[in-house]
DOLUMNU-750593 format. One line per 4 residues: number of its first residue (from 0); their letters; for each residue x, y, z of C-alpha. Coordinates in Angstrom, 2 decimals. Each point is the difference from the previous one (the first is absolute). Example, Ala and Ser with C-alpha at 12.3 -4.5 7.8 and 13.67 -1.06 7.14 Angstrom:
0> AS> 12.30,-4.50,7.80  1.37,3.44,-0.66
END
This chain:
0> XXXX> 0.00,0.00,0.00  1.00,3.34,-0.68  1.24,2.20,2.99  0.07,3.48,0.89
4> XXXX> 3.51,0.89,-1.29  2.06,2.74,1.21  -1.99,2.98,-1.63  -2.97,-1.49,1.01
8> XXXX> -2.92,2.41,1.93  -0.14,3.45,1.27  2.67,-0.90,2.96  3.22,-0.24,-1.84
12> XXXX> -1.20,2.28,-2.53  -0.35,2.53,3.15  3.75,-0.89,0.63  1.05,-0.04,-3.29
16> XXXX> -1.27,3.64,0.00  1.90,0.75,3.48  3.24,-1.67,-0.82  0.52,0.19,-3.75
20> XXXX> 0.19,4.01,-0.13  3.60,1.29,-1.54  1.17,2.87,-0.49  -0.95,1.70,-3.35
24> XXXX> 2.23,1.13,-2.54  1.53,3.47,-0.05  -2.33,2.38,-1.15  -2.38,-1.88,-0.28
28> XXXX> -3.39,-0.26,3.46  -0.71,-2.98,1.18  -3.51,-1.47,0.08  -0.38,-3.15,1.47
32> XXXX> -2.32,-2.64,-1.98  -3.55,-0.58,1.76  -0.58,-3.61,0.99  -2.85,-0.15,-2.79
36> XXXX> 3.32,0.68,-2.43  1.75,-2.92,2.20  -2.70,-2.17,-0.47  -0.44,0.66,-3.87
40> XXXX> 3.87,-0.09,-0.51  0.26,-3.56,2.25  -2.95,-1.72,-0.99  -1.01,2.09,-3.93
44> XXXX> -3.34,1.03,-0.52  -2.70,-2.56,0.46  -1.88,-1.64,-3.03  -3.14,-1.30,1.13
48> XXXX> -1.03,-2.17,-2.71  3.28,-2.00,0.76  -1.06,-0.57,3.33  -0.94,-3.56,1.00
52> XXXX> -3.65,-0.22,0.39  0.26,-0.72,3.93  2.25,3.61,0.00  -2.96,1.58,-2.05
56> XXXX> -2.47,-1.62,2.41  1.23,1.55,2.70  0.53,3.06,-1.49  -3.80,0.39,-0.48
60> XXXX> -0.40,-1.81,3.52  1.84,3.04,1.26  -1.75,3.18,-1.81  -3.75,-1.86,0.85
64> XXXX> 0.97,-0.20,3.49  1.13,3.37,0.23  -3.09,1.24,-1.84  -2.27,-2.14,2.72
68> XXXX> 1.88,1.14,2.60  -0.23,4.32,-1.02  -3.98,-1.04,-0.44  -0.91,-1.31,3.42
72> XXXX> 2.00,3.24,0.98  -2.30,1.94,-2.11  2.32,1.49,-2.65  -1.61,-1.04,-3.00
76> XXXX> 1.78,1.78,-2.49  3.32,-1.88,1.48  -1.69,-3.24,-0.44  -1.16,0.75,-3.80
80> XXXX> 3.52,1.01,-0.59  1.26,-3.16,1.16  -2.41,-1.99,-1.78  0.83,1.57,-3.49
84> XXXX> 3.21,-1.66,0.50  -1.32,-2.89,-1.10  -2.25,0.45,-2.54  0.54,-2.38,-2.71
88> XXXX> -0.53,2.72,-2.76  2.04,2.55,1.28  3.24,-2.53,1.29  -0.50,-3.59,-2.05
92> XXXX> 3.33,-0.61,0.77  -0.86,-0.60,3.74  -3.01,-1.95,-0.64  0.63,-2.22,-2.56
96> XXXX> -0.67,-3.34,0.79  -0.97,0.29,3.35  -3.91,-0.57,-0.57  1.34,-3.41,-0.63
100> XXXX> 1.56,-0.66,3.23  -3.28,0.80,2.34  -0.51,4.68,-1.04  -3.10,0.89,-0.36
104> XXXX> -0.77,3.26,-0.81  -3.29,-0.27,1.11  0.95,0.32,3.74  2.31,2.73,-0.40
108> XXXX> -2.84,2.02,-1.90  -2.71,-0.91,2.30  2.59,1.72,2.70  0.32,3.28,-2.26
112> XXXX> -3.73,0.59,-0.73  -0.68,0.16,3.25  2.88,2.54,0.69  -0.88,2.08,-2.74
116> XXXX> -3.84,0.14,1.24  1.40,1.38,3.18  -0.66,-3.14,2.13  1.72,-0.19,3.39
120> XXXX> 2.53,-3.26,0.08  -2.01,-0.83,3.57  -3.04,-0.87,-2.39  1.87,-1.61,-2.43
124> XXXX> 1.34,-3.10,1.96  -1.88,-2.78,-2.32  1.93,1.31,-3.64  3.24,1.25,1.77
128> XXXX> 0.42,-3.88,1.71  -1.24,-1.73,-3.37  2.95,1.96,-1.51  2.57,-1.38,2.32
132> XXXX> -1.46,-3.55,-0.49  0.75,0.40,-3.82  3.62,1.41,1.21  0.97,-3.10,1.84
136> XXXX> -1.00,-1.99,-3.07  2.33,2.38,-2.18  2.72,-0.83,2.70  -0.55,-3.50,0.01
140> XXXX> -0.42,0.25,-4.34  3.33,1.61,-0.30  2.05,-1.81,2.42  3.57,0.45,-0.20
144> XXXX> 2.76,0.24,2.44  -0.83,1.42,2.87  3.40,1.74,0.85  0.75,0.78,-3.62
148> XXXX> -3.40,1.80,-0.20  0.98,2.07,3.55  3.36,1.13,-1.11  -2.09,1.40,-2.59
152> XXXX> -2.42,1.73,1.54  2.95,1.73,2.70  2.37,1.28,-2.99  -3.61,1.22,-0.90
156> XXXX> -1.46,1.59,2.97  3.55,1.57,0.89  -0.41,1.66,-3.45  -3.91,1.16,0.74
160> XXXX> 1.32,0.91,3.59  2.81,2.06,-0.70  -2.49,1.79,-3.10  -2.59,0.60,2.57
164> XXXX> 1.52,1.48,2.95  2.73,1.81,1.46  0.55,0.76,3.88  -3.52,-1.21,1.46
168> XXXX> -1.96,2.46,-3.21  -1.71,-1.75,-2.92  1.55,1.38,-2.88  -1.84,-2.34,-2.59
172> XXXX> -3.22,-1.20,1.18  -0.50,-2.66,-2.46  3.63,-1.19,0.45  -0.38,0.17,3.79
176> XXXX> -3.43,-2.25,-0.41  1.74,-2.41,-2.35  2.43,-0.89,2.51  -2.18,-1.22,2.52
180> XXXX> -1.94,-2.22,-2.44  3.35,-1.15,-1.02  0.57,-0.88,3.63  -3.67,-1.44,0.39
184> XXXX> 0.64,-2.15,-3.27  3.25,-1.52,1.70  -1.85,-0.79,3.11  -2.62,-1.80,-1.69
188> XXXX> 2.33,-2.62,-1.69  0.57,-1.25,2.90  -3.51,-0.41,0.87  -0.84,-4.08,0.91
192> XXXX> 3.79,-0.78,-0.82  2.10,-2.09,2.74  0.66,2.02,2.81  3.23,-2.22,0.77
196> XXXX> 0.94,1.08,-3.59  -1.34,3.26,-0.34  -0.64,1.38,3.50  2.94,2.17,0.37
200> XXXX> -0.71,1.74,-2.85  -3.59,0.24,0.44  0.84,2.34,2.91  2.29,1.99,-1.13
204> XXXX> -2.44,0.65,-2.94  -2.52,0.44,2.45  1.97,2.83,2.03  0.82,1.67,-3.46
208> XXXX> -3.96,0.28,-0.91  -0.27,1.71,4.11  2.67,2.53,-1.53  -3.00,1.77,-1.32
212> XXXX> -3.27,1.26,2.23  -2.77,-2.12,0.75  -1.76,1.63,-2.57  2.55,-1.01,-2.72
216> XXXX> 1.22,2.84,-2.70  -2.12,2.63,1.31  1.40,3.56,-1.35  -0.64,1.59,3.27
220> XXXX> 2.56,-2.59,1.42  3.95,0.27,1.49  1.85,-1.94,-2.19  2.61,-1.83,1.73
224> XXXX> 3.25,0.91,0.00  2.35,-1.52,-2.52  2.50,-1.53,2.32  -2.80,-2.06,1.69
228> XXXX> -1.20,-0.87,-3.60  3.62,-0.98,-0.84  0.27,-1.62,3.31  -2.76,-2.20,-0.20
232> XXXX> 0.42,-0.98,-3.82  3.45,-0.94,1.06  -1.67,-2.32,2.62  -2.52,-1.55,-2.91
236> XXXX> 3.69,-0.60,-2.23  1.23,-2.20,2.61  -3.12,-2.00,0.36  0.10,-0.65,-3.48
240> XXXX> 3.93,-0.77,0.09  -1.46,-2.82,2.85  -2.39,-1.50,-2.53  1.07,-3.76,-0.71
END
């Protein structure tokens, strides 16, 4: 299985960005790169329609969450914006495919009729849990490896994270709200797996998802600071390392 190598997550990028500063030639300022340019020079630019189709399945795992989570908090705009992530017209690449492996549509637009009539997410219980039913089905469809499909999802948040916020502010809302369903998605791969296999990292996950409020992405929220991010993603690379 594929690890987290050594430019893998937010953490080391963080002390890539701390340590790797030199000084710049004469005459000429130095800026240092962001961590978004890290990432981008590390890892290059995604290309989603390369992804496997249990990357992709998370992926859309991760923007529905975030979209349920910004409608039981009552931001429906948030949620819409979310869910337009994965429209199959506007981004095939995503989608392709995935109908096959247990998406349906259906339950996802079910969910955004009801936020675009205004509906509170306390009423809408009954579509918003038949959605997640169809979600474990896509997780269970698209199956891959578990750890391979996490290391994933990290280089991913760290990327969303770093986009989104900057000393406890939300910079980039959507970003911001991306990262915690990217942290959701994780969590829920480990959902009914073998806790003597997967426990570990089941927590960690579990402690990454708390880094946000109990409300999830909310834009009045505090984002947490980027050390703890770092910290705690560096805590989630280990468990992975521990995987057999």
């Amino acid at each position: 299985m594929r690890r987290l190598g050594s430019a893998a997550g937010l953490g080391l990028v963080l002390v890539l960005t701390a340590c790797g500063e030199r000084e710049a030639p004469r005459g000429e300022p130095y800026r240092a790169p962001s961590v978004a340019e890290q990432e981008i020079a590390l890892f290059g630019e995604v290309d989603v329609g390369a992804l496997p189709a249990a990357e992709r399945a998370a992926l859309v795992t991760a923007h529905v969450q975030a979209a349920f989570a910004l409608y039981r908090a009552g931001e429906m705009e948030a949620a819409l914006g979310q869910l337009e992530e994965i429209d199959g017209a506007r981004n095939p690449a995503l989608m392709v495919g995935l109908d096959t492996l247990g998406y349906d549509p259906g339950a996802i637009d079910a969910v955004a009729q009801r936020i675009t009539s205004g509906q509170p997410g306390s009423e809408a219980v009954a579509a918003l849990d038949a959605a997640a039913r169809m979600l474990e089905n896509l997780r269970r469809g698209a199956r891959g490896d578990i750890g391979e499909t996490t290391e994933f999802l990290m280089k991913t948040l760290a990327r969303e994270f770093e986009r989104g916020a900057d000393a406890g502010t939300i910079t980039n809302a959507k970003a911001y709200q991306t990262a915690y369903g990217l942290a959701v998605a994780a969590r829920d791969l480990t959902s009914g797996e073998d806790p003597e296999v997967y426990g570990d990292l089941r927590r960690e996950l579990d402690f990454l998802v708390l880094m946000w409020p109990r409300g999830g992405p909310v834009s009045t929220a505090v984002a947490p600071p980027e050390l703890q991010m770092a910290e705690q993603l560096s805590r989630v690379k280990l468990a992975l390392a521990a995987l057999p």
